[in-house]
C-alpha positions in Angstrom: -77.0 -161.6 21.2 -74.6 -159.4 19.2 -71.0 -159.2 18.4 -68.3 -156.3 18.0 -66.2 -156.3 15.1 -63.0 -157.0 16.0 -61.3 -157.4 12.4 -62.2 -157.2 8.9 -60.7 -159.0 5.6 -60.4 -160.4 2.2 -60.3 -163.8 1.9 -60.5 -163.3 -2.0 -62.0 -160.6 -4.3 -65.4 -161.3 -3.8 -65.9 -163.1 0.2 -65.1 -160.6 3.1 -64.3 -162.4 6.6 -65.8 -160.2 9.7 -64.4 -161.6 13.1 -66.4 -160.5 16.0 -66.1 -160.8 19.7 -67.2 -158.5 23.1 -69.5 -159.5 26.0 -72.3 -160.1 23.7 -71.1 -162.9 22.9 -70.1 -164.6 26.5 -73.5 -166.7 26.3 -73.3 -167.8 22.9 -73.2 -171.7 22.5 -71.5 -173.4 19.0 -74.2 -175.7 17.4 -72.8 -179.1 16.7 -73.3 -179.0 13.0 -70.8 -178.0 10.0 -73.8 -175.7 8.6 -73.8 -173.7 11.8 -75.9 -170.4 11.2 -77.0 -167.2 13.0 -79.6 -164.8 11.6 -78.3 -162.0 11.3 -80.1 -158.5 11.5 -79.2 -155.2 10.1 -80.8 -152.0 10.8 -83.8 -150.9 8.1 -84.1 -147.6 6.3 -84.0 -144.3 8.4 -84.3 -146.6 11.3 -85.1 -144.8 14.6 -82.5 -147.0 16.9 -79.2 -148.5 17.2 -78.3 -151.9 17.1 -78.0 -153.9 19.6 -81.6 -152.9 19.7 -85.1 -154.8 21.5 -86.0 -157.0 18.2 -89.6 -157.1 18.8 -90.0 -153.6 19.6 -89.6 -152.8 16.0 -92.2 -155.3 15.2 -94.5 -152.0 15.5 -92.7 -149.9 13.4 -93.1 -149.2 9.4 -91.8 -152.3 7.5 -89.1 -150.6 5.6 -87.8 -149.3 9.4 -87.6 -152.6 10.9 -84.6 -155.0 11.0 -83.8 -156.6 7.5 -82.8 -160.3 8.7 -80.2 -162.9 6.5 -79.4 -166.0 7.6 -75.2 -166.8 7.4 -73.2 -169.8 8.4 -71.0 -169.6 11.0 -67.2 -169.8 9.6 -65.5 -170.4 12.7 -66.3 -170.0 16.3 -63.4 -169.7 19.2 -64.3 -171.0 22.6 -61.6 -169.9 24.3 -61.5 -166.1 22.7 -65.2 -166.1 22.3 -64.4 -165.0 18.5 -67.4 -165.9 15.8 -65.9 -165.6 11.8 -68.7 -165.0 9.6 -68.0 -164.7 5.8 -69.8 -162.6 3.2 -70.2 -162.8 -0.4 -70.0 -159.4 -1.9 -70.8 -157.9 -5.3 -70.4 -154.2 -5.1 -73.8 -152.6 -3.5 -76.3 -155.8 -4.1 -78.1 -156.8 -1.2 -78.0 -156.4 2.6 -75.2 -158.2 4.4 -72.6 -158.0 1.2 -72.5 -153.7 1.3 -72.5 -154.3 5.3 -69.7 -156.3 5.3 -67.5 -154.3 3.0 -67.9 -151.3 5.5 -67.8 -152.7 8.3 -64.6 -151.6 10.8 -63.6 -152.3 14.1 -66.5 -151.6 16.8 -69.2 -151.7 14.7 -71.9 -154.0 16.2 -73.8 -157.1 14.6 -76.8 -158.4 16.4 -78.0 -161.6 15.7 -80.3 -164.8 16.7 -78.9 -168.6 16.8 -77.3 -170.7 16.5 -79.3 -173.1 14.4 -78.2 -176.0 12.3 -79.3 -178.8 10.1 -76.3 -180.8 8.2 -72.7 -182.5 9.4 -70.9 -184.9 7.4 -71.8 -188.8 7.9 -68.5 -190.4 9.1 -70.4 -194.0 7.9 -70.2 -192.3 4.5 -68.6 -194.2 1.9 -67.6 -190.5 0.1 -69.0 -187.5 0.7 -69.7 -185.0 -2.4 -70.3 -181.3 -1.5 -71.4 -178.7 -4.2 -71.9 -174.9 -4.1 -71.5 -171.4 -5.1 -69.8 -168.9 -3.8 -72.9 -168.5 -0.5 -72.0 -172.1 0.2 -68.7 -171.9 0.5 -68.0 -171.4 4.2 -70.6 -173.9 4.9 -68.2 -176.7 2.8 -65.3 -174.9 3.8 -66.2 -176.1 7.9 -67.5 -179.9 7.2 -64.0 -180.6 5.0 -62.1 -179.5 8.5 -64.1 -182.3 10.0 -63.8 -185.2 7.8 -61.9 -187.6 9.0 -58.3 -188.3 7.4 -59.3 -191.5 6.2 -62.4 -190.1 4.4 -62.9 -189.2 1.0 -64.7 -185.9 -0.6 -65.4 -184.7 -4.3 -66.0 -180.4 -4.4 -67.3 -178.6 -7.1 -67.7 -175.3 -6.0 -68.0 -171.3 -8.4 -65.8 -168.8 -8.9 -65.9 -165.7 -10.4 -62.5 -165.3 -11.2 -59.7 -167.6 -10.3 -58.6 -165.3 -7.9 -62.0 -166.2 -5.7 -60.6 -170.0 -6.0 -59.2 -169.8 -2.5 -57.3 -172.5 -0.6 -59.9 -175.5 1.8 -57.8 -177.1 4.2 -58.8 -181.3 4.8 -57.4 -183.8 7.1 -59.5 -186.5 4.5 -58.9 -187.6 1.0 -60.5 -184.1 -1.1 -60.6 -183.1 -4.9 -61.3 -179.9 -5.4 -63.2 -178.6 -8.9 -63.8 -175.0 -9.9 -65.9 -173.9 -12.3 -66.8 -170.4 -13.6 -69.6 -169.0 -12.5 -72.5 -169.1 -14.9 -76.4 -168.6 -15.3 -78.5 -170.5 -13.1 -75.3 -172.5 -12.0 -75.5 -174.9 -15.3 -71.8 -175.0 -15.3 -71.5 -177.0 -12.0 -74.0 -179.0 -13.0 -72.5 -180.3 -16.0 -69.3 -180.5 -14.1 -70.9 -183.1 -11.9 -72.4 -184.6 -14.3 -69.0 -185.2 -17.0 -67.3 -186.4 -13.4 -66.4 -189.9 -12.9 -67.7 -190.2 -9.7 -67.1 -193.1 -7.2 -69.5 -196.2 -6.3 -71.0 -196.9 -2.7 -73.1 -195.3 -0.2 -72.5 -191.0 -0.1 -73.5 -187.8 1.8 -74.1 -185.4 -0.2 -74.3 -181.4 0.2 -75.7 -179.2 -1.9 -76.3 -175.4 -1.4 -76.6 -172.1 -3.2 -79.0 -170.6 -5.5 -82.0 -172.8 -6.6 -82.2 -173.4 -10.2 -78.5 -175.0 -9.4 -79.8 -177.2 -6.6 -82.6 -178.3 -8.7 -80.4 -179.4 -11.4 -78.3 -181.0 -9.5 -81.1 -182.7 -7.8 -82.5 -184.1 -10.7 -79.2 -185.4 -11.8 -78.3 -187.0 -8.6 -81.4 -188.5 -8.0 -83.0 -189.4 -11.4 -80.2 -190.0 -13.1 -77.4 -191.1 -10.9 -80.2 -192.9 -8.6 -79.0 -191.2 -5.3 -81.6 -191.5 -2.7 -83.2 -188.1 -1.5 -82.5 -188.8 2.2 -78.5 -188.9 1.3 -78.3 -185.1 0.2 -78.7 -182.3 2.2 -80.1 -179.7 -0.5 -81.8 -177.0 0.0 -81.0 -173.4 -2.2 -80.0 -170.4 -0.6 -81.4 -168.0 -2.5 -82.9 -167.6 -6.0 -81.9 -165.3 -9.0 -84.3 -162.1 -9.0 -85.8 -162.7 -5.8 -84.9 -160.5 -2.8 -84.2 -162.8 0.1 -87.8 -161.8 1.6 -89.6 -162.5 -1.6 -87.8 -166.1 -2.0 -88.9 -166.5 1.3 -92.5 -166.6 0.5 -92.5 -168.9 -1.6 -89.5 -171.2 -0.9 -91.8 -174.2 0.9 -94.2 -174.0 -2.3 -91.0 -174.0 -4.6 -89.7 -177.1 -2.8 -92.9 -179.1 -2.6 -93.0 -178.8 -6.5 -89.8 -179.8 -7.1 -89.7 -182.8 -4.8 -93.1 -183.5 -6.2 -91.4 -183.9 -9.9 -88.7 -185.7 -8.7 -90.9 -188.9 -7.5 -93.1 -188.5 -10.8 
């Protein structure tokens, strides 16, 4: 499937919004869960086609040619207008999707695989805590739409600057912390860790880059006593890996660390 760009804009200084509609997307079915994704896939280097494009044609083609492929939540998805919102952190020319998104205009063309999905806020919750950076935000951003109003949610989430600390609307109960960004996302996790958190049964969603999970991991569970099977956590990406390279060893990564964590 693909989409066409239909708008382009700033939510803050650093997260681009790229709505996207057309025919491509008449067939495109919303997956049920607040982590909604699509895998995205951009053209490679010197590519010899134009997206939308056969994907496993270019399986034959020299690596460096074939489509570069990153994973994005879905923001916001429009049954009626058949509209997709996809948001994308930027930081100048890093990466893939980022130096995409900050060119993209309308009628460019995004083609992509999905949806797929994995995590939706328990409403038998007692509280719900959800904690990212900046690549988890429109993840959080959909699941606090969908609490209900009598529900009640802690957020820690990054920012780079306070401009970036942009507005989460909630039907439930929410408090909001920011926190600068910082190395290996130790500032969140202390934040989480200083909080005075409530008692009873949570749900628990944790996302972005994977020194920051693990911390917050180990605090949650070996030191708060959380059971594993309450958080959704799983890192996005990792500091100086390309998404490929985390990619390789990502199941290997998490085996160790759940490993450690039942030591």
């Amino acid at each position: 499937m693909h989409g066409i760009v239909q708008s382009v804009h700033h939510v803050s200084p650093h997260l681009i919004r790229v709505v996207l509609g057309g025919p491509g997307l008449a067939d495109f079915k919303a997956d049920k869960d607040a982590d909604s994704y699509v895998n995205l896939a951009f053209p490679g280097t010197d590519a010899p086609y134009e997206m939308p494009c056969d994907l496993k044609a270019t399986r034959d083609l020299p690596r460096a040619q074939q489509p570069v492929r990153r994973r994005y939540t879905v923001r916001a998805w429009d049954a009626e207008t058949r509209h997709m919102s996809i948001d994308f952190v930027v930081h100048g020319d890093e990466g893939v999707a980022g130096p995409w998104a900050a060119r993209a205009k309308p009628g460019d063309v995004l083609q992509f695989q999905g949806p797929g999905g994995g995590y939706s806020p328990k409403p038998t919750a007692d509280w719900h805590l959800l904690v990212g950076d900046g690549s988890a935000i429109p993840a959080i951003s959909v699941a606090l739409e969908r609490l209900a109003p009598d529900a009640t949610a802690y957020v820690f989430l990054e920012a780079e600057t306070t401009d970036d600390e942009i507005d989460l609307a909630s039907p439930a109960n929410v408090q909001i912390t920011w926190v600068s960004t910082s190395v290996d996302g130790a500032a969140l996790v202390d934040a989480v860790r200083k909080a005075d958190l409530p008692s009873g049964q949570l749900h628990g969603f944790i996302h972005g880059e994977a020194a920051m999970v693990r911390g917050m991991r180990w605090h949650l569970i070996k030191e708060r006593g959380v059971d594993a099977f309450a958080l959704s956590a799983t890192p996005y990406w990792r500091t100086g890996h390309t998404d490929e390279a985390w990619r390789s060893v990502k199941k290997e990564w998490l085996g160790q660390q759940k490993a450690a964590e039942k030591a």
